[in-house]
C-alpha positions as a Markdown table, in Angstrom:
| # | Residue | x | y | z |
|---|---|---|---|---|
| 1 | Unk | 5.4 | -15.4 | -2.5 |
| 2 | Unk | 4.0 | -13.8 | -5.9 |
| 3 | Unk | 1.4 | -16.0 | -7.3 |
| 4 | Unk | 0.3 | -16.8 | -11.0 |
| 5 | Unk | -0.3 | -13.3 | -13.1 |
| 6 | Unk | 0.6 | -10.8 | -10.4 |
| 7 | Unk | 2.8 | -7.8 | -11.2 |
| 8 | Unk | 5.6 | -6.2 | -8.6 |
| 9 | Unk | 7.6 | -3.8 | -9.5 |
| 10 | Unk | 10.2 | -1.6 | -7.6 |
| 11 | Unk | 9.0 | -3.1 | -4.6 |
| 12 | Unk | 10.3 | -4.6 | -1.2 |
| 13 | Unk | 8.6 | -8.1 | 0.3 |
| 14 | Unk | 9.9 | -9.5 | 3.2 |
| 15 | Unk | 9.1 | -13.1 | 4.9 |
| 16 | Unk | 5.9 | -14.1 | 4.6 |
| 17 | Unk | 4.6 | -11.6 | 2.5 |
| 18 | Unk | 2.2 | -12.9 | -0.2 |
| 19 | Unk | 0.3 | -11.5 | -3.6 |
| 20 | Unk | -2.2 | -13.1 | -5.2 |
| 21 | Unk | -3.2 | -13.7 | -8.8 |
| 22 | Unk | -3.6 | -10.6 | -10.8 |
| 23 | Unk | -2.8 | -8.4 | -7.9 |
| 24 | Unk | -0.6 | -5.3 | -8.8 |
| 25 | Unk | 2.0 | -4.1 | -6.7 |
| 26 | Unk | 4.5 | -0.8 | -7.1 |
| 27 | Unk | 7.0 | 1.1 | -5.4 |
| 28 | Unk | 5.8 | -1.0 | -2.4 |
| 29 | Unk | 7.0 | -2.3 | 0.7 |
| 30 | Unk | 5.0 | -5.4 | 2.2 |
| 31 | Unk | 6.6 | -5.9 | 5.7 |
| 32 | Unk | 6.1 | -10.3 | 7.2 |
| 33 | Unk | 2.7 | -11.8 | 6.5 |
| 34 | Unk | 1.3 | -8.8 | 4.3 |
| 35 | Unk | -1.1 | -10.0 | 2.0 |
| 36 | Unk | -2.8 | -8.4 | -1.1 |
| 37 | Unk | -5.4 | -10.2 | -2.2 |
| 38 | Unk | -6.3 | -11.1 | -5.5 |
| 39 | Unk | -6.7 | -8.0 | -8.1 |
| 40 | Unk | -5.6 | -5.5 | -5.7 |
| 41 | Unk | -3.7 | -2.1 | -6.7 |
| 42 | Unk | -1.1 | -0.5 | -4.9 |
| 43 | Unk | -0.1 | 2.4 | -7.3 |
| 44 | Unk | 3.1 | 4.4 | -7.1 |
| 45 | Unk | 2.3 | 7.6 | -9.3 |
| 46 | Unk | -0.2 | 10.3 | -9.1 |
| 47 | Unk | -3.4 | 10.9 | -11.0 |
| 48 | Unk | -1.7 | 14.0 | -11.6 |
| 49 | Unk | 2.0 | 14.8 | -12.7 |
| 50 | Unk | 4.5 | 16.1 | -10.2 |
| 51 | Unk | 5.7 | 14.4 | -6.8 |
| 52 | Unk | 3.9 | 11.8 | -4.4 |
| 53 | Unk | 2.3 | 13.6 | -0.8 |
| 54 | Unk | 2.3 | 11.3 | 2.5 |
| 55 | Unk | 1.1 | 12.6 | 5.5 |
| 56 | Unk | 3.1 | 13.3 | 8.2 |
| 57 | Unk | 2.0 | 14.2 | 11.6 |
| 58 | Unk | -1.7 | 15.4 | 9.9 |
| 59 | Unk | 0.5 | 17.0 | 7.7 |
| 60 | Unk | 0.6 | 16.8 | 3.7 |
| 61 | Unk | 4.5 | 16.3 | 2.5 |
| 62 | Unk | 5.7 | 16.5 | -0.3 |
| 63 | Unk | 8.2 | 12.9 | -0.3 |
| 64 | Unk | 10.2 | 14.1 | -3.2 |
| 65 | Unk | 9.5 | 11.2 | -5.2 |
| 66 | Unk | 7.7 | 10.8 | -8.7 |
| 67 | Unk | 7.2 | 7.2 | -7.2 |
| 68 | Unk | 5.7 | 5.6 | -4.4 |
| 69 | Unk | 3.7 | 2.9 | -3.7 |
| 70 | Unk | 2.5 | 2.3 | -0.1 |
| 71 | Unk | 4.3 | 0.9 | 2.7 |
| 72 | Unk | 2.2 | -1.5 | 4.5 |
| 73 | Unk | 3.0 | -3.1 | 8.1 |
| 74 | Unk | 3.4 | -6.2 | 9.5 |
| 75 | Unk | 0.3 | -8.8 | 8.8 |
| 76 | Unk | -1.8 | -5.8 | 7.2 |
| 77 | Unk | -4.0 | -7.4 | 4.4 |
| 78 | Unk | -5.3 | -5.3 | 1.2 |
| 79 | Unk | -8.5 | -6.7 | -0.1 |
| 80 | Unk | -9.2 | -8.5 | -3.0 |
| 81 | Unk | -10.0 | -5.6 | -5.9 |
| 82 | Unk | -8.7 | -2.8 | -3.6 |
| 83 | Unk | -6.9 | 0.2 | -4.6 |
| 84 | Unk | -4.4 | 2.3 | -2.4 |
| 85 | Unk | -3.1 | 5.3 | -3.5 |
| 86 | Unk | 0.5 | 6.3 | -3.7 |
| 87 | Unk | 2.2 | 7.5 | -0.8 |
| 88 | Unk | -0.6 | 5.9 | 1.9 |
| 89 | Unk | 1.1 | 3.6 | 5.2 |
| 90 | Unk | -1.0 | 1.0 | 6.4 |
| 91 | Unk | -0.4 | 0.1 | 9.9 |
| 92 | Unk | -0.1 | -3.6 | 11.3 |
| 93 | Unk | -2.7 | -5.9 | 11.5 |
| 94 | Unk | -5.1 | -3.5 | 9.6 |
| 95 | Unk | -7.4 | -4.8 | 6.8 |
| 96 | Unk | -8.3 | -3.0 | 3.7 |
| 97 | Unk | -11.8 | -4.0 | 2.7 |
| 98 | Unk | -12.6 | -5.5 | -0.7 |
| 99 | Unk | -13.0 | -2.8 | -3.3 |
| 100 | Unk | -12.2 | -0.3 | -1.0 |
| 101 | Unk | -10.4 | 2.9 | -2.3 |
| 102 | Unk | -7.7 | 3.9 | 0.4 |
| 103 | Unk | -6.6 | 7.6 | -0.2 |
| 104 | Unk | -5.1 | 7.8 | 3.3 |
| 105 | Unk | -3.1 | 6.2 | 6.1 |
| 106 | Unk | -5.3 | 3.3 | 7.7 |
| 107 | Unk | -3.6 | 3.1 | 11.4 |
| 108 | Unk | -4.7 | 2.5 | 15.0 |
| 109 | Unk | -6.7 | 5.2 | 16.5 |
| 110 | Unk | -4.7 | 5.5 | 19.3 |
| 111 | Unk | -1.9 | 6.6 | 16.9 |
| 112 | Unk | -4.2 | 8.9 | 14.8 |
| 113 | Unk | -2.8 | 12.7 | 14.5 |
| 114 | Unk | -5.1 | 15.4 | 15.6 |
């Protein structure tokens, strides 16, 4: 569901998947019962010019892409005024704080690459 003055753009939502008012969401993929709260941002181009990174495996790749938003899990929720940055994954079940600035993958520690 996209609610009153949100923006998605080039972006996947599947069941259950919800944005609230004046929420911004690009090159994204919200997986079931993903919900961005009101005024969040999930970019799809970097600050600079040239491709979007994701980490891989602790690893910096390049994705080949000029955009991409985040991909965010099953049930994750993105705060209200939060910003992630392209290219970042966001596990399930994981919360983004309000206001927070996420500039890298939020996942389960048990999964977390050394």
């Amino acid at each position: 569901r996209i609610e009153r003055n949100a923006v998605v753009r080039r972006s996947v939502l599947f069941k259950g998947a919800i944005v609230r008012e004046n929420a911004r969401v690009y090159s994204s993929v919200l997986a079931a019962k993903t919900v961005v709260q009101t005024g969040a941002l999930l970019a799809d181009e970097p600050l600079e010019s040239g491709n979007v990174f994701s980490r891989v495996k602790g690893k910096s790749v390049d994705t080949g892409l000029e955009r991409l938003g985040a991909i965010a899990a099953d049930e994750a929720v993105i705060g209200g005024g939060a910003t992630v940055v392209p290219g970042v994954k966001i596990w399930p079940r994981e919360k983004v704080a309000h206001g927070a600035v996420v500039d890298a993958d939020l996942m389960w520690p048990r999964f977390q690459w050394s």
